[in-house]
PDB file of N, CA, C and O in Angstrom:
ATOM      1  N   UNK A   1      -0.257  17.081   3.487  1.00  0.00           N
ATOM      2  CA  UNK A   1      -0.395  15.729   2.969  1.00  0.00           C
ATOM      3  C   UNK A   1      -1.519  15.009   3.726  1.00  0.00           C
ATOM      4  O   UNK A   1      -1.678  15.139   4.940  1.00  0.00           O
ATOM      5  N   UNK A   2      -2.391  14.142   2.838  1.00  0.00           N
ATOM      6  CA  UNK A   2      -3.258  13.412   3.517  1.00  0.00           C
ATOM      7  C   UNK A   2      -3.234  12.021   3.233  1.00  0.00           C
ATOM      8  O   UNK A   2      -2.621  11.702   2.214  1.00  0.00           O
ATOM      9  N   UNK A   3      -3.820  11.028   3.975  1.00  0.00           N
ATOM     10  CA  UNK A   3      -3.702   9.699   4.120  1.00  0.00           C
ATOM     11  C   UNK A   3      -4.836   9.534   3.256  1.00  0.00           C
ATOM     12  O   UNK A   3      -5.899  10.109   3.492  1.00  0.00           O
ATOM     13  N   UNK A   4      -4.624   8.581   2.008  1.00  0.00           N
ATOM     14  CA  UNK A   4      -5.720   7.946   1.504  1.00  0.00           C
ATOM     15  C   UNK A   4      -6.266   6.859   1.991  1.00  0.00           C
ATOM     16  O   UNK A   4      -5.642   5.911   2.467  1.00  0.00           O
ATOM     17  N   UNK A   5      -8.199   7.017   1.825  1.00  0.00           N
ATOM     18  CA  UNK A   5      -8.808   6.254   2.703  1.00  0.00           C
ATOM     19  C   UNK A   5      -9.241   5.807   1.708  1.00  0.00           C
ATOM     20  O   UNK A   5      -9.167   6.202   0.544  1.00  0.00           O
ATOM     21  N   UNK A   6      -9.873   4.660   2.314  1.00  0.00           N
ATOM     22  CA  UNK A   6     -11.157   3.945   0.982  1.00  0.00           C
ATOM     23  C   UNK A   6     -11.662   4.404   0.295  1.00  0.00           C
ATOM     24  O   UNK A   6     -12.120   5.424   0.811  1.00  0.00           O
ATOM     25  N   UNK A   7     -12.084   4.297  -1.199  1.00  0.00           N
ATOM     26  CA  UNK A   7     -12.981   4.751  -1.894  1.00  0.00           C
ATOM     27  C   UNK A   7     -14.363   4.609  -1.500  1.00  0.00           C
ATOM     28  O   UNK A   7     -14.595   3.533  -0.948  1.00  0.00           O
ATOM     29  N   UNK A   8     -15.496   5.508  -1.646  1.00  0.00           N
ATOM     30  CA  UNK A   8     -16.977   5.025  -1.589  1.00  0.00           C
ATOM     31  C   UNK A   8     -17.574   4.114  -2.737  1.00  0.00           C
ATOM     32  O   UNK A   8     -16.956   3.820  -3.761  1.00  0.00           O
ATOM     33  N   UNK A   9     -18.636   3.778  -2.482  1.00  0.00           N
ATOM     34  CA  UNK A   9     -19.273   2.917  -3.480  1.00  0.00           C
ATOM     35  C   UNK A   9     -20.564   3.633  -3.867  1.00  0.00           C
ATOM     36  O   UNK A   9     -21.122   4.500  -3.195  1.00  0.00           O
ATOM     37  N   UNK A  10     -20.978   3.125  -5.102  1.00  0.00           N
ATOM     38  CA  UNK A  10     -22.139   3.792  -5.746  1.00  0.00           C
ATOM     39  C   UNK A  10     -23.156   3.060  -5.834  1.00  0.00           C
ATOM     40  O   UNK A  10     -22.688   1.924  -5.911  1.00  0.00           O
ATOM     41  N   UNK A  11     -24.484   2.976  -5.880  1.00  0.00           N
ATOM     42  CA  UNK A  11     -25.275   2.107  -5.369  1.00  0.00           C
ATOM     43  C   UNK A  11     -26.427   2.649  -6.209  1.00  0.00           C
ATOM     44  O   UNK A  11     -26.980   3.688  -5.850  1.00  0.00           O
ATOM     45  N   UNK A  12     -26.807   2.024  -7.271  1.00  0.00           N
ATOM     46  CA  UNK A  12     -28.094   2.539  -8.477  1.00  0.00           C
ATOM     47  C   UNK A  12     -29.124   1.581  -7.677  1.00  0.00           C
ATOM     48  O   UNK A  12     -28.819   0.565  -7.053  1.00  0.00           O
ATOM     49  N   UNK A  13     -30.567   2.202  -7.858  1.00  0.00           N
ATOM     50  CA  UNK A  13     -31.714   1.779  -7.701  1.00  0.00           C
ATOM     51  C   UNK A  13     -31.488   0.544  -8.327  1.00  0.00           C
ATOM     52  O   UNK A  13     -30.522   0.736  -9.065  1.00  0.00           O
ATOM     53  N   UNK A  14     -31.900  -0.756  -8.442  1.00  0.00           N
ATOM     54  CA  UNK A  14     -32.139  -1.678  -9.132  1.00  0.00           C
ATOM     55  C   UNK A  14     -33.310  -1.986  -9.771  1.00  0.00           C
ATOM     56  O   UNK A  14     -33.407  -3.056 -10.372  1.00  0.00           O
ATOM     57  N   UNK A  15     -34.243  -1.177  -9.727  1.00  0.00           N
ATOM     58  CA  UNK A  15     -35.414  -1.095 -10.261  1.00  0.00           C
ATOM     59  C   UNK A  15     -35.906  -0.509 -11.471  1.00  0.00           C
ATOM     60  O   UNK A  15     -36.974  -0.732 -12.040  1.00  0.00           O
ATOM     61  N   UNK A  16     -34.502   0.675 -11.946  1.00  0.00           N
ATOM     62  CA  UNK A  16     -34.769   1.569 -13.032  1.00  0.00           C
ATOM     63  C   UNK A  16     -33.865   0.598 -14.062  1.00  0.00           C
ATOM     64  O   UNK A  16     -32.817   0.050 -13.718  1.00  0.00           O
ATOM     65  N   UNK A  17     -34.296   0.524 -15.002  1.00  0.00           N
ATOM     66  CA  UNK A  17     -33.705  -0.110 -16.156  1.00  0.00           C
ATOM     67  C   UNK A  17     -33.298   0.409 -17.200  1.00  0.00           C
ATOM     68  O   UNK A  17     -32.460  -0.297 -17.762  1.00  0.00           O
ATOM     69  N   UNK A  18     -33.560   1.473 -17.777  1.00  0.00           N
ATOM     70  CA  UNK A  18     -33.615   2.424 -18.624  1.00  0.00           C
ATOM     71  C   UNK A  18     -32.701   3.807 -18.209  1.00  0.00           C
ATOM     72  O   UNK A  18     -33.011   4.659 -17.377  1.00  0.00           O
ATOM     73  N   UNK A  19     -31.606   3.759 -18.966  1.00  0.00           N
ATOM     74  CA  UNK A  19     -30.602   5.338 -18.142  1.00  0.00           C
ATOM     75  C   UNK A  19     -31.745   6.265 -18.360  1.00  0.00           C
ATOM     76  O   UNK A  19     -32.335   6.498 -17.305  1.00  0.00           O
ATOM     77  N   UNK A  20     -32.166   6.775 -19.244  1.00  0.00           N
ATOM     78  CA  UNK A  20     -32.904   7.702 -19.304  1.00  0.00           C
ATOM     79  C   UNK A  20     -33.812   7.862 -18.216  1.00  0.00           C
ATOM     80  O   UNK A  20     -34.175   9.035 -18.119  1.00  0.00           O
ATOM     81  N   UNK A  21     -34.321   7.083 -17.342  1.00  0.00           N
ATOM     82  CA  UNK A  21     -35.348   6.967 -16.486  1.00  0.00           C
ATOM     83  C   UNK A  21     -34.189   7.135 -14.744  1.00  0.00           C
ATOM     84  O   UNK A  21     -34.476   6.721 -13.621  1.00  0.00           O
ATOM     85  N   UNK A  22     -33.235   7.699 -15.090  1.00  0.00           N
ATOM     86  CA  UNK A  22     -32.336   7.954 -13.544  1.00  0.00           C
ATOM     87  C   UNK A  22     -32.562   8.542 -13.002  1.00  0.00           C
ATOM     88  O   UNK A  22     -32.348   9.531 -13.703  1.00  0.00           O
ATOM     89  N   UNK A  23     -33.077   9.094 -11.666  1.00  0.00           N
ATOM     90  CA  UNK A  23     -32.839  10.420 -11.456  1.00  0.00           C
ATOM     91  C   UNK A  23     -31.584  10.550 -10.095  1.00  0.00           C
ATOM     92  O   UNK A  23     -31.106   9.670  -9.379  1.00  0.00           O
ATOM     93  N   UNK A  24     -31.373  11.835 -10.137  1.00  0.00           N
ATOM     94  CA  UNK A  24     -30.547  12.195  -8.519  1.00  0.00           C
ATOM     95  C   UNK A  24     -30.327  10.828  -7.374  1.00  0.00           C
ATOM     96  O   UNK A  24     -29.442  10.060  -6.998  1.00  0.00           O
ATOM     97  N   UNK A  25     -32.306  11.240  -7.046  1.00  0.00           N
ATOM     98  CA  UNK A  25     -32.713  10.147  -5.863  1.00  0.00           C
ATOM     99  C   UNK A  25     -32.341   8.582  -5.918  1.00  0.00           C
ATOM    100  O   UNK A  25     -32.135   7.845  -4.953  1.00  0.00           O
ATOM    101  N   UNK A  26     -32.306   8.244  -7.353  1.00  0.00           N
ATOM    102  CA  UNK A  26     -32.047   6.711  -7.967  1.00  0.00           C
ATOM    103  C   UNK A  26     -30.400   6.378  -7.501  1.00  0.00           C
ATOM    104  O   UNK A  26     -29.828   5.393  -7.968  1.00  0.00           O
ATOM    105  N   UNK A  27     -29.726   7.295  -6.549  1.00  0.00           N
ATOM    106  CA  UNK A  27     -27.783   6.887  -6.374  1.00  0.00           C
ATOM    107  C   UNK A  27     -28.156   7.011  -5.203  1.00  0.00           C
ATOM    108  O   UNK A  27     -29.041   7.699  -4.694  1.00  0.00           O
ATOM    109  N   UNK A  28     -27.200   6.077  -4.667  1.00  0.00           N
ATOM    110  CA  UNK A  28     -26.939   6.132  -2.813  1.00  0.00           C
ATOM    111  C   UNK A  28     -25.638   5.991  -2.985  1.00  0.00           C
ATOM    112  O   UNK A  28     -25.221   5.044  -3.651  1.00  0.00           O
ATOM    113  N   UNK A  29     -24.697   6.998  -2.359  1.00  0.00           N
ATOM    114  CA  UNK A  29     -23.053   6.866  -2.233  1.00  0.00           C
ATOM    115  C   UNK A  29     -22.984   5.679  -0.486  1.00  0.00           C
ATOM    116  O   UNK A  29     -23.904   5.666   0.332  1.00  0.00           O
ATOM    117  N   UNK A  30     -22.270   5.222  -0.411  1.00  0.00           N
ATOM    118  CA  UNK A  30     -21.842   4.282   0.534  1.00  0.00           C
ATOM    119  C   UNK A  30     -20.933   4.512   0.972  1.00  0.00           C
ATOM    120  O   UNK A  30     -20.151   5.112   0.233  1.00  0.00           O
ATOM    121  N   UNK A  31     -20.477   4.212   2.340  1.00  0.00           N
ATOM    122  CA  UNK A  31     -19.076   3.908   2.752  1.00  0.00           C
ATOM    123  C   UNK A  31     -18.280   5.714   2.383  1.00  0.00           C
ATOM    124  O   UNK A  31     -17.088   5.975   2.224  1.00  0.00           O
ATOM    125  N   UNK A  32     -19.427   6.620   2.349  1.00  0.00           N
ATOM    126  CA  UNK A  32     -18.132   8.251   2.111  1.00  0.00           C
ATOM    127  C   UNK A  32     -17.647   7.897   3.080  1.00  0.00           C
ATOM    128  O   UNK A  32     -18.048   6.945   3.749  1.00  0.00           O
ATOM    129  N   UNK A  33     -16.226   8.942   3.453  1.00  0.00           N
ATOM    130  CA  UNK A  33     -15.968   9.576   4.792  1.00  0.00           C
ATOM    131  C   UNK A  33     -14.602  10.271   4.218  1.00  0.00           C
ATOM    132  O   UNK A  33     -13.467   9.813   4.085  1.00  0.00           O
ATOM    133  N   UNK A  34     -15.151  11.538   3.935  1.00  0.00           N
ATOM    134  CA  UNK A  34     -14.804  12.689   3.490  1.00  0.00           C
ATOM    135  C   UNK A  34     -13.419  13.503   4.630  1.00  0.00           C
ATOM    136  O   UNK A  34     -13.772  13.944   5.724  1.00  0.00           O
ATOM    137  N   UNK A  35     -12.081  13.592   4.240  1.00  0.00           N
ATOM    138  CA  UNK A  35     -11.191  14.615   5.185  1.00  0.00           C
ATOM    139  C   UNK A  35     -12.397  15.820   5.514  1.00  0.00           C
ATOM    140  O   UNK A  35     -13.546  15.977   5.101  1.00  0.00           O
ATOM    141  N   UNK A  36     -11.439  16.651   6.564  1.00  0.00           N
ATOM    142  CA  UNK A  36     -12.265  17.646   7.452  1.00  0.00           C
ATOM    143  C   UNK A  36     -12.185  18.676   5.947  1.00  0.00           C
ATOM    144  O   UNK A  36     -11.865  18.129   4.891  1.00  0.00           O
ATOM    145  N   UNK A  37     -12.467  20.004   5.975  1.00  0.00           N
ATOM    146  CA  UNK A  37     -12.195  20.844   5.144  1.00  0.00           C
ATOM    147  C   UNK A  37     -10.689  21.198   5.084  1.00  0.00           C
ATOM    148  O   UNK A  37      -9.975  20.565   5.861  1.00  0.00           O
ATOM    149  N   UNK A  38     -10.256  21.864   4.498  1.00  0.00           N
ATOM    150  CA  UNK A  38      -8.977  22.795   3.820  1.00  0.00           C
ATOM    151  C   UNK A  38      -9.593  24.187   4.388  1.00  0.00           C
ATOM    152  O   UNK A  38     -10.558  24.539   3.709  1.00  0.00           O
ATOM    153  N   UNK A  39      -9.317  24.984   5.351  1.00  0.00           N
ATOM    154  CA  UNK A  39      -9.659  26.702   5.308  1.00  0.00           C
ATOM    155  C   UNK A  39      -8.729  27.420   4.621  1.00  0.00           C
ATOM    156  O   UNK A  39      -7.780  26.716   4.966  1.00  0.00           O
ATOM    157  N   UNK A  40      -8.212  28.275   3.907  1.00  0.00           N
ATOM    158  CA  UNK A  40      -7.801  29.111   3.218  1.00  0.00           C
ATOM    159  C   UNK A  40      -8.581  30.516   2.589  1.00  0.00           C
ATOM    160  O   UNK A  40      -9.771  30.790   2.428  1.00  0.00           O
ATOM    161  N   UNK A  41      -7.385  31.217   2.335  1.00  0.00           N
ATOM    162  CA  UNK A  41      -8.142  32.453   2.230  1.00  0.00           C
ATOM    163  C   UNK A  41      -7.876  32.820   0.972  1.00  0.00           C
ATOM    164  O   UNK A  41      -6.807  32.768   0.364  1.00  0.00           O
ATOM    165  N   UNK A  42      -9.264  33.315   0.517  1.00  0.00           N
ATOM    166  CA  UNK A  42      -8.858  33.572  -0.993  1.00  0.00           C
ATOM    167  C   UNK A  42      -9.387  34.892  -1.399  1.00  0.00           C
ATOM    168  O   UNK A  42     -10.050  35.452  -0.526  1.00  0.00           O
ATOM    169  N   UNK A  43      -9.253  35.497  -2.479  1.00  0.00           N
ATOM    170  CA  UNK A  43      -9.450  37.143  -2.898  1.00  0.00           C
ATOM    171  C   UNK A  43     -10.900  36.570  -3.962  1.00  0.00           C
ATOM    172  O   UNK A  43     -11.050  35.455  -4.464  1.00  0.00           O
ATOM    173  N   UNK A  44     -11.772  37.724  -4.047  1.00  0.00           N
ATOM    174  CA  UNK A  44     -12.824  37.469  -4.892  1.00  0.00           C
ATOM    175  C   UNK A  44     -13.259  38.313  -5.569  1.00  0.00           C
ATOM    176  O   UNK A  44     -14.202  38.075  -6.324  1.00  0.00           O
TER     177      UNK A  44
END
């Protein structure tokens, strides 16, 4: 079980106006902070 933390925030360029004109670089996530990993072992 894990403790829920804050959500992050999403943060668009304010400069692009047009969705079509988004790219990748145009998002800044804010405020992550991600649990450690899960290790487990799995078959492949």
């Amino acid at each position: 079980y894990r403790e829920c933390r804050p959500l992050p925030r999403m943060q668009l360029k304010p400069a692009i106006t047009r969705l079509e004109d988004f790219g990748f670089e145009d998002f800044t996530l804010l405020d992550y902070n991600p649990h450690p990993s899960i290790k487990a072992t799995i078959a492949v």
